[in-house]
Every structure is written in C-alpha cells, then in structure tokens.
GUTILO-51092 format. One line per 4 residues: for each residue x, y, z of N, C-alpha, C. Coordinates in pm, 1 decimal. Last residue first. Example, Ala and Ser with C-alpha at 12.3 -4.5 7.8 and 13.67 -1.06 7.14 Angstrom:
2
1285.0 -225.0 708.0 1367.0 -106.0 714.0 1290.0 3.0 787.0  1319.0 -569.0 780.0 1230.0 -450.0 780.0 1320.0 -330.0 780.0 .
This chain:
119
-1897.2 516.7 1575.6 -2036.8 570.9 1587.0 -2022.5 717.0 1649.9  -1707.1 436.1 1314.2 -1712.1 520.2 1409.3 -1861.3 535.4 1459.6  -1539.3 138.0 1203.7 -1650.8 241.2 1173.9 -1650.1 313.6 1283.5  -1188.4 107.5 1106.0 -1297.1 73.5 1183.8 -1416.1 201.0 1131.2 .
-1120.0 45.2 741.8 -1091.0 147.4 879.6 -1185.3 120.0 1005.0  -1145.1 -71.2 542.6 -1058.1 -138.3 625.4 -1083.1 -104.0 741.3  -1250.4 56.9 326.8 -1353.1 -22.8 373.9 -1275.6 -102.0 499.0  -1015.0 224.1 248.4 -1119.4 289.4 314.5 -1209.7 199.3 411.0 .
-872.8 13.6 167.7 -814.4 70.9 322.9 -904.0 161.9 369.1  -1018.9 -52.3 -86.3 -1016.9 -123.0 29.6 -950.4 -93.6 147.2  -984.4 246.9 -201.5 -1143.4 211.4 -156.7 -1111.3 76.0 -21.1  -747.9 213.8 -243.2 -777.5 350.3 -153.2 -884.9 258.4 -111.5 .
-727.4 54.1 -422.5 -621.3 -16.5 -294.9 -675.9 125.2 -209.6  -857.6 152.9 -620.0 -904.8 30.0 -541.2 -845.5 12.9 -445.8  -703.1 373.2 -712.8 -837.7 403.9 -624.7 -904.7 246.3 -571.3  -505.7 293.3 -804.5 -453.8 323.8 -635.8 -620.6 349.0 -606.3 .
-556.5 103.5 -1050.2 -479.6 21.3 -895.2 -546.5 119.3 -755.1  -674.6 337.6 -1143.8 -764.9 198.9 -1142.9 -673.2 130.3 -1022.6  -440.9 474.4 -1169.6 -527.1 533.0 -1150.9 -627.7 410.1 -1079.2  -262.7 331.0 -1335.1 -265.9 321.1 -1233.2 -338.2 393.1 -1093.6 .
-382.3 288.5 -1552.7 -417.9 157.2 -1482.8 -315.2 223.4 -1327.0  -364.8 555.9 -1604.9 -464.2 543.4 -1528.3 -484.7 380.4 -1533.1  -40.0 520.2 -1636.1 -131.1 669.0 -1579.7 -263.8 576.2 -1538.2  -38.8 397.0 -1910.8 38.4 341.3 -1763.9 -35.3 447.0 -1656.2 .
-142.1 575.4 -2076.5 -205.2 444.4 -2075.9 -170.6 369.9 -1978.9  13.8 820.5 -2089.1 -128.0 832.1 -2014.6 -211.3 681.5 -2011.3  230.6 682.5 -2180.2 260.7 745.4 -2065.4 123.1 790.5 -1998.8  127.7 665.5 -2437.8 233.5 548.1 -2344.8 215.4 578.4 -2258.8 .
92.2 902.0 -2505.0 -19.2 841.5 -2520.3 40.3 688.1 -2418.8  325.3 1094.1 -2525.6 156.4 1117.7 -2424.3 63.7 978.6 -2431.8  633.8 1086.1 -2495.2 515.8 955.0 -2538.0 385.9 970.6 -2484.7  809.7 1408.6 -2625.1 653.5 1303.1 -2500.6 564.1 1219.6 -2560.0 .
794.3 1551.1 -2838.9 881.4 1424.7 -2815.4 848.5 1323.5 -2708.4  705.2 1811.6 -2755.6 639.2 1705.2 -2834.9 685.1 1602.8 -2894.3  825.1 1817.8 -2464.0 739.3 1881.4 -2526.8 652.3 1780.4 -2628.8  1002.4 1774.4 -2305.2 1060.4 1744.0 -2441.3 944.9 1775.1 -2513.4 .
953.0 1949.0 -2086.5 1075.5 1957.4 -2099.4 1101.6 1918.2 -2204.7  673.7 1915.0 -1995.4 756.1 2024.5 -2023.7 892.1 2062.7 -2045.4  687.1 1647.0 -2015.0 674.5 1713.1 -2058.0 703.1 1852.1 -2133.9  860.0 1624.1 -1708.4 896.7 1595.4 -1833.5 788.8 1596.6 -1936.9 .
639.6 1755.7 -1578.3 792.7 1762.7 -1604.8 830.9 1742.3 -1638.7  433.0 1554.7 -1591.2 406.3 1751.2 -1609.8 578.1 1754.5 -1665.0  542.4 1321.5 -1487.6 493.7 1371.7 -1617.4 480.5 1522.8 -1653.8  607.9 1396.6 -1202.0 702.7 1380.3 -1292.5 663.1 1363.4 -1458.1 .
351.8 1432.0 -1129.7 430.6 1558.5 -1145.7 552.0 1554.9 -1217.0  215.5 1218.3 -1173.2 156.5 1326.9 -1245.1 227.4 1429.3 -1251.0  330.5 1072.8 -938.0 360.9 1028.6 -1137.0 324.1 1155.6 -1203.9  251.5 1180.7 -738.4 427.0 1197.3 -751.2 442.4 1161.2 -886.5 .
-21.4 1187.6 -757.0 63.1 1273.5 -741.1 154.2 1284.7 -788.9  2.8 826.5 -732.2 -91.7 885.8 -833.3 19.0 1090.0 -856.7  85.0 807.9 -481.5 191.3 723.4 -581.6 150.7 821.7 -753.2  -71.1 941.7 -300.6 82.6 948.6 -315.2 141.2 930.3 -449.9 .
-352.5 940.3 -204.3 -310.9 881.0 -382.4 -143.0 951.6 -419.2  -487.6 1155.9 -89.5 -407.7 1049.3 -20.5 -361.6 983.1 -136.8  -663.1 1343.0 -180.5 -735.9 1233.9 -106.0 -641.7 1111.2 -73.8  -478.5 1542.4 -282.2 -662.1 1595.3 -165.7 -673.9 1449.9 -76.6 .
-322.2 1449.0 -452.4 -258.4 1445.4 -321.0 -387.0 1508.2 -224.6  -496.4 1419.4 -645.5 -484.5 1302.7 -610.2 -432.4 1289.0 -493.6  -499.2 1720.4 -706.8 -653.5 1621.0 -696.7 -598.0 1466.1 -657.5  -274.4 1790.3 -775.8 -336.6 1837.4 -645.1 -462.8 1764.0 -616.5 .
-255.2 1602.3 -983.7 -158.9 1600.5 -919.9 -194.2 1646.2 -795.3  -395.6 1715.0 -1165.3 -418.0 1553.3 -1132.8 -320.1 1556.4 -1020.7  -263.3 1989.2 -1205.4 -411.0 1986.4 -1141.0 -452.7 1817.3 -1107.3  -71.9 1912.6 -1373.7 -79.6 1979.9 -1222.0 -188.2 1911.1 -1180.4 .
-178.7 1832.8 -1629.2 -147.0 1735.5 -1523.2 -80.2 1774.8 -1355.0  -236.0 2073.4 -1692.1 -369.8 1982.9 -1624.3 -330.0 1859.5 -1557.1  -49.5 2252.3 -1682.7 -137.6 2221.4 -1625.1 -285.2 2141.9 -1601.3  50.6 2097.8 -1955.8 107.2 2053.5 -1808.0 31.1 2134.3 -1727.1 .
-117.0 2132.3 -2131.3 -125.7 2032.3 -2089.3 -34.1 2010.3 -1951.1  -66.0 2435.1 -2133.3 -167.1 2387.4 -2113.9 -195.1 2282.1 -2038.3  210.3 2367.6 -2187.6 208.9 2451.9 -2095.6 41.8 2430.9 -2029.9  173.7 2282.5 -2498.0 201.9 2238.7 -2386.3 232.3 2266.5 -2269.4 .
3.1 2296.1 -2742.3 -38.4 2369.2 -2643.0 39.0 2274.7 -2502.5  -10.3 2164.9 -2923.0 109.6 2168.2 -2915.2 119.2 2274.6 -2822.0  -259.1 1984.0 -2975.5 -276.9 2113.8 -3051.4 -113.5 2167.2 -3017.8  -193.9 1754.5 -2847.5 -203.4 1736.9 -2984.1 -208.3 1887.9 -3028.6 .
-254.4 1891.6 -2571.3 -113.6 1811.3 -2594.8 -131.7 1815.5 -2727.6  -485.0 1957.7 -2561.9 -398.8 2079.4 -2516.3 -270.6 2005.7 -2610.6  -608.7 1686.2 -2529.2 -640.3 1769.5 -2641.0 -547.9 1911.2 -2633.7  -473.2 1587.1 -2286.2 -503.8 1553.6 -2439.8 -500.4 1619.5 -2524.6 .
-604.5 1749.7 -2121.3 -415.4 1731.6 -2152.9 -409.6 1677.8 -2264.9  -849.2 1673.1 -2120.8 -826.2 1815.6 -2138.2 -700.6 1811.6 -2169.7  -856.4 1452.9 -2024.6 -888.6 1437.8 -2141.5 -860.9 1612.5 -2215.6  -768.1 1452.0 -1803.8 -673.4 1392.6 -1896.6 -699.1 1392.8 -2010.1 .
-940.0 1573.9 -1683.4 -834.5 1634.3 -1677.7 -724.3 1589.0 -1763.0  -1148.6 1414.1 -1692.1 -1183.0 1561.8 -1750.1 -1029.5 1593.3 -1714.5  -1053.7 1215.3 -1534.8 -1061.7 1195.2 -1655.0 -1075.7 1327.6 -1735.2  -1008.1 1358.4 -1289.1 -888.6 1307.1 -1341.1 -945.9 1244.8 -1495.6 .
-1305.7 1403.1 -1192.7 -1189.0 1473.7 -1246.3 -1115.6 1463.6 -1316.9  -1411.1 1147.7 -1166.6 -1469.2 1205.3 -1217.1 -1327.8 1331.5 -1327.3  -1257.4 1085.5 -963.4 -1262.7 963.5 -1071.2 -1318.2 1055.8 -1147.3  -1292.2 1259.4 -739.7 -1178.6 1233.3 -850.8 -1155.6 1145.7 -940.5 .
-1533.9 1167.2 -659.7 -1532.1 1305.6 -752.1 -1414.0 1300.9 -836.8  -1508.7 953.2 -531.9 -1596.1 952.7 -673.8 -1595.6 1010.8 -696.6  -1338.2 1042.1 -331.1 -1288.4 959.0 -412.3 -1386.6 911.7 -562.4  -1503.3 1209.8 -163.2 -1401.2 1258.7 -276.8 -1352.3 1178.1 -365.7 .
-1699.2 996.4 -116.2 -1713.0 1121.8 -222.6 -1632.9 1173.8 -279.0  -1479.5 888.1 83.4 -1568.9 806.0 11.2 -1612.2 918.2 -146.4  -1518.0 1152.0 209.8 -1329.2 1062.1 189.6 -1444.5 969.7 67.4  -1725.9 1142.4 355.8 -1689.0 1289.4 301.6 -1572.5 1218.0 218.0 .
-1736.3 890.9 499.9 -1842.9 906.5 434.8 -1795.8 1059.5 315.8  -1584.0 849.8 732.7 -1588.0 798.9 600.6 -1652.5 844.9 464.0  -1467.8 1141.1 947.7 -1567.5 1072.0 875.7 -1549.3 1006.2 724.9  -1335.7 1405.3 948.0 -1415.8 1427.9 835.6 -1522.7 1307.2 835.7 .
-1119.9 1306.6 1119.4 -1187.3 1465.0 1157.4 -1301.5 1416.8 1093.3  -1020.4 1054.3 1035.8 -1058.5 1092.1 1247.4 -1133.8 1194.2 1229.0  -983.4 1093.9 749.2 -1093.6 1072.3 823.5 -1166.0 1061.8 933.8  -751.3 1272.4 818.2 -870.8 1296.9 722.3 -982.3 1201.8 787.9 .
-573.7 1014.6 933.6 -619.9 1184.7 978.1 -751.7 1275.2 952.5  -587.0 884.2 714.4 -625.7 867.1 853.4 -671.9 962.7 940.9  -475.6 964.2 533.9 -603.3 938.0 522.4 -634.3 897.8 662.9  -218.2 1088.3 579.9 -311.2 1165.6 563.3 -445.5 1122.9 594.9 .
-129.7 765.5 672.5 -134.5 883.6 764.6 -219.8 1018.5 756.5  -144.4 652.4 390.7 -242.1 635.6 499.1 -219.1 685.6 615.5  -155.1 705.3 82.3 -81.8 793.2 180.1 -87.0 779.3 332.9  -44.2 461.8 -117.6 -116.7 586.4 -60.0 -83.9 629.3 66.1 .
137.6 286.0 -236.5 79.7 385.3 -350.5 -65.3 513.0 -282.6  226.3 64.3 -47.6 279.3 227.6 -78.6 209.3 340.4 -179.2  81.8 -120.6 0.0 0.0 0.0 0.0 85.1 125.4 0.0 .
C-alpha cells in the first residue's frame, strides 16, 4: 500500500468521517478523466504549458485524497513534458497513468472499507 498515503487518510478521516473521503474519491474519478482528457487535447494542438497544467491539477486532486503514488507520477509527467514537449510519449505514458489510476483508487477504496466504523 505504498501507492497511498495512509497517515493523511487517517487523519482525514478521524476529523471528516468515512463518508466525506468516500465522495471525494468519486469526484476524482470524475476529475482526473476531464483532466486527462483536457491534456489531451492541449497536448495534440502543441499547447504544452496547457497540458502541463492539467497534469498539475491531477496532481493536487490526487494528493486531496491520499493517492501518493498517483501525485508523484503526475508531477514527474508535467515535467517531463515540459521539458521534451512534443517528443513526449503522451499516449504510453497516459495508458500506464490510469491503470494506475484503477490500482490506487481500489487499494484507496479497500483501506477505506478497512478502517474501523465510528459511531
């Protein structure tokens, strides 16, 4: 379970409750596709400054809800990016991206469903 953060999420949820952590995690499923699909299309037009903010933005949306592993890829993509521009395997590199997207929100959901319940 290196691929999350479980001190944040712990924390997060002593204050917030399962239930608020649970939502975020269906909002950023939500996000991170509108966000990749936005880098996408930024990326082919050669708009790359664009596209690296959007892989910012996957990057602050994955470190909200504990998704370490998710974060730390999205920033080293932004970055290199922005560095070879349109020599970036976008499409290699966004196809490893959200299987691992699909890993860390399951290994989130089962340390979510792990946590004791609170009354």
């Amino acid at each position: 379970m290196d691929n999350i953060n479980k001190k944040y999420i712990d924390e997060t949820v002593g204050i917030t409750g399962p239930d608020p952590f649970i939502a975020a995690l269906r909002l950023f499923r939500t996000q991170v596709n509108e966000y990749i699909g936005n880098c996408r299309d930024y990326f082919e037009k050669g708009e790359y400054e664009d596209a690296g903010k959007e892989l910012h933005k996957i990057k602050g949306a994955a470190s909200s809800i504990g998704l370490s592993r998710l974060a730390d890829n999205a920033k080293k993509m932004e970055l290199e990016l922005l560095k070879i521009r349109g020599q970036y395997g976008f499409d290699a590199e966004i196809a490893v991206f959200n299987e691992m997207v699909s890993e860390d929100e399951a290994t989130l959901g089962q340390y979510l469903k792990s946590l004791p319940v609170s009354s």
